[in-house]
N, C-alpha and C positions, 0 to 999 in steps of 0.2 A: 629347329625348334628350341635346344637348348640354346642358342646363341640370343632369339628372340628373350625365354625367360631370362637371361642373365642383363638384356638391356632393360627390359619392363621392370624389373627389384628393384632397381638402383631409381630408379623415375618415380614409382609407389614413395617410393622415400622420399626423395624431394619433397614430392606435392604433400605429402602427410605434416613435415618441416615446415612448409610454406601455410599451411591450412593451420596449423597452431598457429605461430605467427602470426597472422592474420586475425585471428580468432583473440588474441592477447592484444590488443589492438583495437580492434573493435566493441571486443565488452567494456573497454574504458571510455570510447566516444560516444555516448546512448547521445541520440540527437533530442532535440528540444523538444516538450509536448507540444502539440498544435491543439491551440486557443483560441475561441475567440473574443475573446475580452481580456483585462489586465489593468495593470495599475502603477504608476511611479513609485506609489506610497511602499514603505516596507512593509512586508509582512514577515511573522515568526514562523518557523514550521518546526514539530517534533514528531518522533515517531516514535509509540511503544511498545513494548512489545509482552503481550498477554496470552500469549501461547501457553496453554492448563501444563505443558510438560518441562515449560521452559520457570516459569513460576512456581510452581511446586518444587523446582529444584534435580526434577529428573535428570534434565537436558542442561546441561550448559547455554549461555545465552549466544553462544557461537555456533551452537547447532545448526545444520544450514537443512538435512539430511541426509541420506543414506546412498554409497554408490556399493553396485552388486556384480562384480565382475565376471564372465561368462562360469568359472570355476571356480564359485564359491560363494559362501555365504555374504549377505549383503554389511557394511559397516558404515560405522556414521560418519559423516562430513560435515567439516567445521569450516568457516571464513578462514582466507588464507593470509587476513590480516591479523589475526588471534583478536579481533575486536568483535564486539558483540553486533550479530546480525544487523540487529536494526540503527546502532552507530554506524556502520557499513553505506545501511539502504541512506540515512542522513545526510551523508558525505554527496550523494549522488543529485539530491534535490535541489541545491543551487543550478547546475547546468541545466537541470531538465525545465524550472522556470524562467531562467536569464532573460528570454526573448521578451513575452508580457508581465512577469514581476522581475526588472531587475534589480533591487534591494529586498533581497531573499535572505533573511538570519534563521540559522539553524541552532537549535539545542538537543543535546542527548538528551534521553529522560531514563534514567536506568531500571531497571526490570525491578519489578514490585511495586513500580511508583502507582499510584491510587489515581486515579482520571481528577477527581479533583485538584489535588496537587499539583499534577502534570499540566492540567493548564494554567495554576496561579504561575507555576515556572516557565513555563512560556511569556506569558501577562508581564513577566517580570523584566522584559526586554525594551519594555515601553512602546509597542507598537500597539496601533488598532485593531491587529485583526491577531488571532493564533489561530494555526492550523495542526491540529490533532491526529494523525493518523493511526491509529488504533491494529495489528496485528495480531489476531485474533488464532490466526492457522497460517503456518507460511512454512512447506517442508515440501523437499522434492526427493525422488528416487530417478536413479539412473542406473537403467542395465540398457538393456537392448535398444530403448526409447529414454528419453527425459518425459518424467512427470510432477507435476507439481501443482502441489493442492495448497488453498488460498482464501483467506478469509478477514481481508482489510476494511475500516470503513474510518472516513472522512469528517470531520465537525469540525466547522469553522464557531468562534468564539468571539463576541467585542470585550472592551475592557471591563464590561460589567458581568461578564462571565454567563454573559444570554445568548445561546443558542442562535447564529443564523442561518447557517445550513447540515445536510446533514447527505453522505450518500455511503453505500456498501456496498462491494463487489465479493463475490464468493464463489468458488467452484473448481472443477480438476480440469487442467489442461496436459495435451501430452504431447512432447516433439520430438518426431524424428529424426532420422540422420546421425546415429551413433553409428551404424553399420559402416559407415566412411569414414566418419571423423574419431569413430573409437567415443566411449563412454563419459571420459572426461572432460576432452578437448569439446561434443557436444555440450556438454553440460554448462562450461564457461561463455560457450557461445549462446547457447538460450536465453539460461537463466536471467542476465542482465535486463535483454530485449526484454525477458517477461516481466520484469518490476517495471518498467517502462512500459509496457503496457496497461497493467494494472491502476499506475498512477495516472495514466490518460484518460482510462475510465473513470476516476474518480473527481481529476481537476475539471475533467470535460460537462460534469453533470451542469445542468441549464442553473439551477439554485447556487452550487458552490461556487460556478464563474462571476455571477450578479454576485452574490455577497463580499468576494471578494475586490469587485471590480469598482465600486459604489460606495463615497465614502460613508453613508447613514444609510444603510443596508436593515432594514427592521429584523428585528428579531424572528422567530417561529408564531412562538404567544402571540407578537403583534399583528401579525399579517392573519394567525387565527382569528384574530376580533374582530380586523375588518373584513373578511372574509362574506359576500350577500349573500353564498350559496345558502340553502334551505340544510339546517342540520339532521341528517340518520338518529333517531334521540331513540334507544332501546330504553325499555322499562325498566331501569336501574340505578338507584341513588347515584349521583357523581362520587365521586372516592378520592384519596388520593395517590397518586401512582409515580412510580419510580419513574427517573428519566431513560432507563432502559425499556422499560416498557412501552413507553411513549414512540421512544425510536422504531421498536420494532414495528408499531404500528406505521407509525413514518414509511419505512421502510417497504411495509404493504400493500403499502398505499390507499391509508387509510385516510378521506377528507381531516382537515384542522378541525372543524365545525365538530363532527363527531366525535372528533378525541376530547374536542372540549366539552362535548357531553358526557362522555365518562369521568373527565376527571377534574374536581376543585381545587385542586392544588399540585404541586408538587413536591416528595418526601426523596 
């Protein structure tokens, strides 16, 4: 029996050796989103990052989340490139479109930056299209399991800074297999995969493929106007209403017809 345990230690090790490895490796080749549409033309893409803790100044823009090891209190995790999360997630967005956009230009947008700004600097690259990805909540914890909670959404923008499309994905996912791989080694291996996924669901949406795919892609407004359906028209003066608000409604899936019965303008 003892001869047995003294052969199996020495193997646990290897394969634990090899499984990092492997794992350092792998989180650097996130394979390409699968699309079905695209475009030669360039597009910009930036990503921000609005996280209420990371903005406020709480959180360092490195904050990535907290690992919590079996003995002991949980402590926060930072990117192991000391660069800010979402310059991180930027660096990754060329390989992941290469296949259907390959003239993919990236810009940082640095934390604080105002949504308006951030797409005049986008806009500033001279392309027709920017892509806005907005990081709302993005933190994970790691003990026993990987979990990470998420809260990105999508606007694609023309040069006239009019709305084409718009999508948001939000919610807690949690992955196993730290029990093998150990906490952190897990953790390196997920995490990747899960921005890569995230961003599947977001380039993959039916509106953000056609907008980017099409070079005179109409706007929101304009596909509202043409719009035959029969508008929901509730008993209340049109108003005017933020573009946040609009989205959410977007987002709720609320017809165009109807939004534009609520609202005359936009403030």
């Amino acid at each position: 029996m003892m001869y047995r345990l003294l052969i199996l230690v020495p193997v646990m090790f290897l394969s634990a050796c090899v499984l990092t490895e492997n794992t350092r490796k792998s989180a650097l080749n996130l394979p390409a989103l699968e699309l079905q549409g695209g475009s030669s033309k360039s597009i910009t893409v930036g990503i921000l990052d609005e996280r209420p803790y990371v903005v406020s100044g709480e959180k360092p823009a490195t904050y990535i989340g907290q690992f919590q090891l079996s003995m002991g209190d949980p402590y926060d995790a930072f990117t192991s490139s000391k660069q800010p999360m979402a310059a991180e997630f930027t660096t990754k967005l060329p390989s992941l479109l290469t296949q259907k956009f390959p003239q993919v230009k990236t810009i940082n947008l640095p934390t604080g930056t105002s949504k308006q700004m951030a797409v005049e600097l986008l806009l500033e690259s001279g392309d027709d299209k920017a892509v806005l990805i907005t990081l709302k909540e993005w933190k994970s914890h790691t003990a026993i399991d990987t979990s990470l909670w998420f809260d990105a959404q999508l606007e694609v923008f023309n040069t006239e800074k009019q709305l084409l499309s718009y999508k948001r994905t939000q919610g807690h996912d949690t992955f196993g297999g730290a029990a093998i791989a150990g906490p952190i080694t897990n953790a390196k291996r997920t995490l990747p995969h899960a921005f890569r996924q995230k961003m599947q669901a977001l380039f993959s949406d039916t509106l953000v493929i056609a907008s980017l795919s099409f070079d005179k892609a109409p706007p929101i407004a304009v596909r509202a106007v043409d719009d035959t359906s029969v508008p929901v028209v509730d008993l209340i003066e049109p108003q005017a209403c933020t573009v946040e608000l609009i989205l959410y409604w977007k987002n709720a899936g609320m017809p165009d017809q109807e939004i534009l019965s609520k609202c005359h303008s936009v403030k």
